[in-house]
C-alpha positions as a LaTeX table, in Angstrom:
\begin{tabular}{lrrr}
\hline
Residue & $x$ (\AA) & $y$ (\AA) & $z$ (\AA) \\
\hline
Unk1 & 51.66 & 94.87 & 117.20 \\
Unk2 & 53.36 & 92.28 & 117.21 \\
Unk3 & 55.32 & 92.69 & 120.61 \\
Unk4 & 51.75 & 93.52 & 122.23 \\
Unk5 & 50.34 & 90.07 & 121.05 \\
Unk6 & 53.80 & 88.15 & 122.79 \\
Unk7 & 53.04 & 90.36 & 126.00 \\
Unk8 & 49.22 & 89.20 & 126.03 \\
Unk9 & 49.76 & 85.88 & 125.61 \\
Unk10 & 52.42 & 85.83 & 127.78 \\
Unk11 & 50.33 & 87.19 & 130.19 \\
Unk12 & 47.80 & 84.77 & 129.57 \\
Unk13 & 49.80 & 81.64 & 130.08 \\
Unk14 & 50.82 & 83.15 & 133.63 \\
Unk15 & 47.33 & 83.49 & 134.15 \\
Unk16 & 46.70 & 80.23 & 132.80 \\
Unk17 & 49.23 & 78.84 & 135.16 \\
Unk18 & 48.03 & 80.53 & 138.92 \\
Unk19 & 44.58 & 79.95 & 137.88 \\
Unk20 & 45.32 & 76.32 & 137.33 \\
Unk21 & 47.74 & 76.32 & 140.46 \\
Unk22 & 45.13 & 77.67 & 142.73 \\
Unk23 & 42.54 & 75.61 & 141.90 \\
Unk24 & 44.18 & 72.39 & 141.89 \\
Unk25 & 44.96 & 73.32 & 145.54 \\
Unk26 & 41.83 & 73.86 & 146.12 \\
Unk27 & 40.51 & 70.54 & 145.27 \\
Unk28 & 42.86 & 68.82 & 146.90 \\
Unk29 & 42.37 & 70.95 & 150.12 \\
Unk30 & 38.86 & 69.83 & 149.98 \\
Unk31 & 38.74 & 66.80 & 149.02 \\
Unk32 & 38.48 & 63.93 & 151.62 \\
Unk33 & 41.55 & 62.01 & 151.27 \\
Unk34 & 44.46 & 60.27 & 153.39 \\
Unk35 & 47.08 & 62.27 & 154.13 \\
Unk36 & 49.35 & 59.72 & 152.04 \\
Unk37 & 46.51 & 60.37 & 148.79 \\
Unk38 & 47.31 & 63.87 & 149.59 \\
Unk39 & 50.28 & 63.88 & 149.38 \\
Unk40 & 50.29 & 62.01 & 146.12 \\
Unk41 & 47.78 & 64.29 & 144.84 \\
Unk42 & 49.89 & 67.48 & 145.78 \\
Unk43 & 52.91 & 65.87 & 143.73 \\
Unk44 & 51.27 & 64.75 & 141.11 \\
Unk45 & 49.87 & 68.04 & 140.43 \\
Unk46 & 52.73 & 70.10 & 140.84 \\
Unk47 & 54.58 & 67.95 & 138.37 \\
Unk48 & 51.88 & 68.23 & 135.83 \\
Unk49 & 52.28 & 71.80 & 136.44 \\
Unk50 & 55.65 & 72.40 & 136.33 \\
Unk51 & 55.55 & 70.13 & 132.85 \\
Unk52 & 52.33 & 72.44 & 131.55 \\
Unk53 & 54.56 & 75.45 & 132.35 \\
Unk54 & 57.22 & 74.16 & 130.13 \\
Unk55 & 55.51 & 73.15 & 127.22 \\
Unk56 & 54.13 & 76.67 & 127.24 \\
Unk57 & 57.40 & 77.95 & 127.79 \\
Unk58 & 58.72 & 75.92 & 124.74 \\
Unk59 & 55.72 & 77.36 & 122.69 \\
Unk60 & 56.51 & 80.90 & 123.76 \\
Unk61 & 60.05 & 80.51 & 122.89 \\
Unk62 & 59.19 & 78.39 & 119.33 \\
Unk63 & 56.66 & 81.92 & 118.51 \\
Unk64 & 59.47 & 83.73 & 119.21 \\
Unk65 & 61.72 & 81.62 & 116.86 \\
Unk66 & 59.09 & 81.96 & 114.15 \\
Unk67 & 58.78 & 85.73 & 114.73 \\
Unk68 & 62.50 & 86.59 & 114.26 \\
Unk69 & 62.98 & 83.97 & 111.56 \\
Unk70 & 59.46 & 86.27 & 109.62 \\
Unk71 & 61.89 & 89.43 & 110.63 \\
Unk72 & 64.76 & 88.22 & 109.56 \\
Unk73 & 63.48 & 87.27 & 106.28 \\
Unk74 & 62.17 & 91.01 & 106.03 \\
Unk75 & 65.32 & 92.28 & 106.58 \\
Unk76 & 67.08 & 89.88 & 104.18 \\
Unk77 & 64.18 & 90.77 & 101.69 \\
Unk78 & 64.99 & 94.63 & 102.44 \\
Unk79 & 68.76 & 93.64 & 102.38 \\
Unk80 & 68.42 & 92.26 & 98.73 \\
Unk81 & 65.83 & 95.34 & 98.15 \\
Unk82 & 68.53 & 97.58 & 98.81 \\
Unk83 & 71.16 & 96.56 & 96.57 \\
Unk84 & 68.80 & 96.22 & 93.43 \\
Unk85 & 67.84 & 100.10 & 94.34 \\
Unk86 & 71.53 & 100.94 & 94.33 \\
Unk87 & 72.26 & 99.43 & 90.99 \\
Unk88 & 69.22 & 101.24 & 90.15 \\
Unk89 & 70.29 & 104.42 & 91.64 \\
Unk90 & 73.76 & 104.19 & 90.09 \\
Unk91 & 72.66 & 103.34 & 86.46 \\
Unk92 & 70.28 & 106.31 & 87.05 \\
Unk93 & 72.95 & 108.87 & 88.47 \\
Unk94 & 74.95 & 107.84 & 85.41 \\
Unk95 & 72.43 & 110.01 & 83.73 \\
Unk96 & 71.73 & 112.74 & 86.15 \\
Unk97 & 74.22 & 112.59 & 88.12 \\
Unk98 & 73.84 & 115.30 & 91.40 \\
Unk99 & 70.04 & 114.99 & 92.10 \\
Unk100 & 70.08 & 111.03 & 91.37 \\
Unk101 & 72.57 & 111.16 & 94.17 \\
Unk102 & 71.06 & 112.51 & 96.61 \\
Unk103 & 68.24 & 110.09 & 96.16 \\
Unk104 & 70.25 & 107.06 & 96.47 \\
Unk105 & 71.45 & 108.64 & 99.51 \\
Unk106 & 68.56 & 109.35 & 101.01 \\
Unk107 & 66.88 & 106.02 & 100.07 \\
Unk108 & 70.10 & 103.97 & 101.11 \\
Unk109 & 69.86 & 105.90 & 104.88 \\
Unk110 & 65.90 & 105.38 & 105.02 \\
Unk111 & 66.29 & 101.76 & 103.99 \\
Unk112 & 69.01 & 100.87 & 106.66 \\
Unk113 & 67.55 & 102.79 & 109.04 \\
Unk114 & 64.10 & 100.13 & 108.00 \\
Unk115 & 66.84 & 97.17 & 108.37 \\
Unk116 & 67.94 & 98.32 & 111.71 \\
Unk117 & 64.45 & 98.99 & 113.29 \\
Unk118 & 63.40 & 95.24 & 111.95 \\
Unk119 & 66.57 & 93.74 & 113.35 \\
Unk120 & 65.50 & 95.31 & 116.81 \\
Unk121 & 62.23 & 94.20 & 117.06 \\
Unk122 & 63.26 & 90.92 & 116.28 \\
Unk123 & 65.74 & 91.48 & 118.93 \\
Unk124 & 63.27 & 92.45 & 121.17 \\
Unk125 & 60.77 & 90.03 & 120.32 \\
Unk126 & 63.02 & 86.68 & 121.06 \\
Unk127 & 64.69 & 88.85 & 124.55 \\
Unk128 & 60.48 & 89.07 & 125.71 \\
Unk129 & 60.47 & 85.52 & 124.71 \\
Unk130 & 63.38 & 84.61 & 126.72 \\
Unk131 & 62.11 & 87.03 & 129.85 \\
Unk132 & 58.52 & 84.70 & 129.54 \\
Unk133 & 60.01 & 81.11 & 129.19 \\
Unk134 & 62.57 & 82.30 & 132.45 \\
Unk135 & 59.97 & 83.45 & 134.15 \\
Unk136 & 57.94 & 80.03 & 133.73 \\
Unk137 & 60.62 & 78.24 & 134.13 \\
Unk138 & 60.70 & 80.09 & 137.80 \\
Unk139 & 57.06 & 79.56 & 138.64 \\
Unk140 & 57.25 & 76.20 & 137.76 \\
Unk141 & 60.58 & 75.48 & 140.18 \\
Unk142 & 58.07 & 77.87 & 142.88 \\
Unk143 & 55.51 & 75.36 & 142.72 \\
Unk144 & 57.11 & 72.30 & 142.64 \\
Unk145 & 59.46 & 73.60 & 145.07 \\
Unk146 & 56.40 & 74.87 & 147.30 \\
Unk147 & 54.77 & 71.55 & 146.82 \\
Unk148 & 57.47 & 69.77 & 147.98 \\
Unk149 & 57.39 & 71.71 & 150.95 \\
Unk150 & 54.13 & 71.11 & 151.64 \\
Unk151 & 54.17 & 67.22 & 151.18 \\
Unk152 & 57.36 & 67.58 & 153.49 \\
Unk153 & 55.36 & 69.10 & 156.41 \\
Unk154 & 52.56 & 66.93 & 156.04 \\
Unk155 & 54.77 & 63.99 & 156.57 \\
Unk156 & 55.70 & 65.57 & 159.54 \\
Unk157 & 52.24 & 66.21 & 160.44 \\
Unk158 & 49.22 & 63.87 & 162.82 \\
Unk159 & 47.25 & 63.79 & 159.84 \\
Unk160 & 50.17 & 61.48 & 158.27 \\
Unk161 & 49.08 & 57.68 & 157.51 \\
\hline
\end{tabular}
């Protein structure tokens, strides 16, 4: 559940991000400026861009901090869970001994087996985070680098002041 809510909002930042991108170029495409106030315009707007795509990167990757810290404190919690069953289970086994046992056993598998799932999901939750924030990261580089391009060829250009 958790994982799906990462996905979505990573999702929704990208969307965030080309919906922003595209219609920031729109403006500026239509709007009747200099080719220098353009230009200005096209920079300006890629760095506030690229900077919006890193703050949500940095809040992507702080949720996934959070998320494994809450998962890590589960598995601590199921950690210390654990060992207070097994004292249990061994003061019980004490008095019958064979089937007590087998439910220490059984409870000790099931309960590392929990450990081991939460450890993965947290492992899985800060990787997604990592994928998102790198994948920013990228878009952010693709638009300022694409801006700069197109600033470049406009200074290059007859509509140049």
């Amino acid at each position: 559940m958790a994982n799906e809510t990462a996905v979505k909002g990573g999702n929704m930042a990208k969307g965030i991000l080309i919906g922003g991108a595209i219609g920031a170029a729109a403006a500026l495409l239509f709007a009747p400026k200099t080719g220098k106030e353009f230009r200005s315009d096209i920079a300006r707007k890629s760095s506030d861009a690229a900077d919006y795509a890193k703050r949500q990167g940095a809040l992507l990757a702080e949720q996934a901090k959070s998320t494994a810290a809450v998962c890590s404190d589960k598995a601590s919690a199921i950690g210390s869970k654990v060992q207070e069953l097994a004292i249990k289970a061994k003061d019980a086994a004490m008095i019958h001994q064979e089937g007590v046992k087998e439910t220490a056993a059984t409870a000790m598998a099931e309960t590392k087996e929990a450990i081991n799932e939460v450890k993965d999901h947290a492992r899985q939750v800060t990787s997604e985070a990592g994928r998102h924030m790198d994948n920013i990261k990228k878009e952010a580089d693709n638009n300022r680098e694409e801006a700069m391009r197109t600033t470049n060829s406009m200074n290059g250009s007859t509509y140049s002041n």
